[in-house]
C-alpha positions in Angstrom: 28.3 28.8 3.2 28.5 31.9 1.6 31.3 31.4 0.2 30.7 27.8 -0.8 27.9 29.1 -3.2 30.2 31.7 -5.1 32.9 29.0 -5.9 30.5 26.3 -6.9 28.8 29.2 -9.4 32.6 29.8 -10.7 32.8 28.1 -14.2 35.8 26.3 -13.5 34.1 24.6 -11.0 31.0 24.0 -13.2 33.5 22.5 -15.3 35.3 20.2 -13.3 31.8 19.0 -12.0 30.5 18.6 -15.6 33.7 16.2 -15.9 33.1 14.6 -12.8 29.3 14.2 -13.9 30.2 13.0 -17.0 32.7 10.4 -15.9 30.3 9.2 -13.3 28.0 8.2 -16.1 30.6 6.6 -17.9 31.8 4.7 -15.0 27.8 3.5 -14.5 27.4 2.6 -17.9 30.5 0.3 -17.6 29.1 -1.2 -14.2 25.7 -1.9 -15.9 27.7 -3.8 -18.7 29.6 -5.9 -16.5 26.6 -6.3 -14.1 24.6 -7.2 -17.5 27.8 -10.1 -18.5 28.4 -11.4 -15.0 24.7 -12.3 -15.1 24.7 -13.3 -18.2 27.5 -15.6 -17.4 26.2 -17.1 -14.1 23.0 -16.6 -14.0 21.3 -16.8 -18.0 17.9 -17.2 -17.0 17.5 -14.2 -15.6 18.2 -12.8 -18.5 15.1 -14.3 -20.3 11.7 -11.8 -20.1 9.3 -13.0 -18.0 6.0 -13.2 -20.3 4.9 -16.5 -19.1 6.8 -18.7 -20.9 9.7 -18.7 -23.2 9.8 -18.8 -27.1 9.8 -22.6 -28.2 9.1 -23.9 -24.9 5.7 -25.0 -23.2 7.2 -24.7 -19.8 6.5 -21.5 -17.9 9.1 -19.4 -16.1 9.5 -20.5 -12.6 9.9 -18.8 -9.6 13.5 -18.3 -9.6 13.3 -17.1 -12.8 11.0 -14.5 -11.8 13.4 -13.4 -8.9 16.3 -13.4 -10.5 14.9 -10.6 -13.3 13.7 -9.1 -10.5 17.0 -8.9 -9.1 18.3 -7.9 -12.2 16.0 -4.7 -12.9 16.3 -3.4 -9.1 20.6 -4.0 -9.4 20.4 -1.7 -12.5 17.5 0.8 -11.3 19.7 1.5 -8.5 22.9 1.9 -10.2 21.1 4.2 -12.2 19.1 6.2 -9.8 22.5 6.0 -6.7 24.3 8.0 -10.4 21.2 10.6 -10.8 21.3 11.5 -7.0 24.9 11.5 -7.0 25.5 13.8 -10.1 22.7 15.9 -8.7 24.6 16.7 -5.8 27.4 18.4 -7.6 25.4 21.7 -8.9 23.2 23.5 -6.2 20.3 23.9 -8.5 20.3 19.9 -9.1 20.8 19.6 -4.8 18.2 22.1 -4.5 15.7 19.9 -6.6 16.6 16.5 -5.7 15.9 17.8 -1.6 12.9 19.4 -2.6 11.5 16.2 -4.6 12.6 14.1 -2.2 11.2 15.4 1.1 7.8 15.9 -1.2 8.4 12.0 -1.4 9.2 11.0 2.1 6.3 13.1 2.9 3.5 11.9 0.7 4.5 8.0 1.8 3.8 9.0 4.9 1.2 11.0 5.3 -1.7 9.2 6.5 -4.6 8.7 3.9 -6.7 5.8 4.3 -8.7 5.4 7.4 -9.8 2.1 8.6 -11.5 1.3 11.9 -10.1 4.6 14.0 -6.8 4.7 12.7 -5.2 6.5 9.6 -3.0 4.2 7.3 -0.3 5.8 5.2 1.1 4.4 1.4 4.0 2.6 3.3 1.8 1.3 5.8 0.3 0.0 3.1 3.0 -1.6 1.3 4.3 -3.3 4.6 0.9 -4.7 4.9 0.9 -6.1 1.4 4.4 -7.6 2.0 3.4 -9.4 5.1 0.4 -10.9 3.1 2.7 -11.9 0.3 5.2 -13.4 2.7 2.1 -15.5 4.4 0.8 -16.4 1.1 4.4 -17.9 0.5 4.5 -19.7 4.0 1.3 -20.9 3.8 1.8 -22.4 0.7 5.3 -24.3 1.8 3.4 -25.3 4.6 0.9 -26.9 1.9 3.4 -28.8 -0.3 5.4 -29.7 3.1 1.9 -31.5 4.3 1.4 -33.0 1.1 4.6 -34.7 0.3 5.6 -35.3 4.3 2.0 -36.1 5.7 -0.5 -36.8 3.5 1.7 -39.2 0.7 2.1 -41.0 3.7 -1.3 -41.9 4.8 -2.3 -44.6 1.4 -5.2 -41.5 0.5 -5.5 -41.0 -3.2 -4.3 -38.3 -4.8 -7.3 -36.3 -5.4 -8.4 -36.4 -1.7 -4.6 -35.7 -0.8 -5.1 -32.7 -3.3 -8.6 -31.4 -1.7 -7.5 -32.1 1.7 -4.2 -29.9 1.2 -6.5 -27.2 -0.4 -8.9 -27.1 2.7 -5.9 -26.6 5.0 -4.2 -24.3 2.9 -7.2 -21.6 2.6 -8.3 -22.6 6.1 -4.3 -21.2 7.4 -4.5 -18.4 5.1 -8.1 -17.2 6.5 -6.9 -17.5 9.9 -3.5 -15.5 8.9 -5.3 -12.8 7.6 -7.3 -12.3 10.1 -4.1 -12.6 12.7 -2.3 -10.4 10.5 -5.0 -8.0 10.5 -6.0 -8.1 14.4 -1.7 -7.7 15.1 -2.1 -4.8 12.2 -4.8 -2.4 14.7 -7.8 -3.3 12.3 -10.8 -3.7 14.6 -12.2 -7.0 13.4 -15.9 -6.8 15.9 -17.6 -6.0 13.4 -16.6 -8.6 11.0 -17.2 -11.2 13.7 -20.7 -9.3 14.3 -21.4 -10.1 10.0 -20.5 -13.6 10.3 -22.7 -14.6 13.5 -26.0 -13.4 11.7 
């Protein structure tokens, strides 16, 4: 190890790492341009910035729209970052640093912070939560259109009962979710049931 840590401080080393380094950004520059024209090619609307609606047109951005930017700005945040760690392993000041800031990071995610009904919740524990609420919004809500066009069409109801009937069922499942979500989640819930009672 010893040894390892004179020849990396040798300046032909530094050197070829500084080449190596340098070549690696080049190389991630390159990927981010093809990345960029292989999107642009098969996938153009992801392409478009997601401000509500695009210029000229009165139709907002849809979903998939939405995802596939998404997509598009996590593909080329993590070329960029996988190049930064990368590079940062070469030089042992840069290994040093990167170790340091990432163990700082690993450790403030979880440490716990937020306490609710007996139990500590951590930032990640956090974020899972919010994810599993997002993904019930999202079934919930399939689960509304599904009832509307398979069920209540259907039926011979008008539209605007149709409408108010799939709104009572789809606040009515997401109500019960959240409470299921929370209950499965370790949040005590008593005292919730205890406010509602009175």
């Amino acid at each position: 190890a010893i040894n390892r840590g004179r020849s990396e401080r040798q300046p032909a080393h530094l050197a070829r790492m500084i080449s190596f380094a340098l070549g690696i950004l080049g190389a991630t520059l390159l990927l981010q341009r093809l990345l960029w024209l292989l999107w642009r090619r098969y996938l153009p609307s992801a392409l478009t910035q997601p401000s509500g609606s695009e210029p000229g047109s009165s139709q907002p951005l849809g979903p998939r729209d939405w995802l596939l930017h998404g997509a598009l700005v996590v593909l080329r945040l993590g070329l960029w970052v996988a190049a930064i760690l990368l590079i940062s392993s070469f030089f042992p000041v840069t290994r040093l640093l990167t170790s340091r800031l990432l163990e700082a990071l690993t450790e403030s995610l979880g440490s716990p912070f937020l306490p609710l009904g007996g139990r500590r919740y951590s930032v990640l524990d956090a974020v899972v939560l919010m994810g599993l609420f997002l993904v019930l919004v999202r079934g919930v809500a399939l689960l509304k259109g599904l009832l509307r066009v398979r069920v209540l069409q259907r039926t011979g109801i008008e539209p605007g009962s149709q409408e108010a009937i799939a709104f009572i069922v789809q606040y009515g499942l997401l109500f019960l979710g959240t409470l299921v979500l929370l209950q499965l989640w370790g949040l005590n819930l008593t005292s919730l049931a205890l406010f509602a009672s009175v």
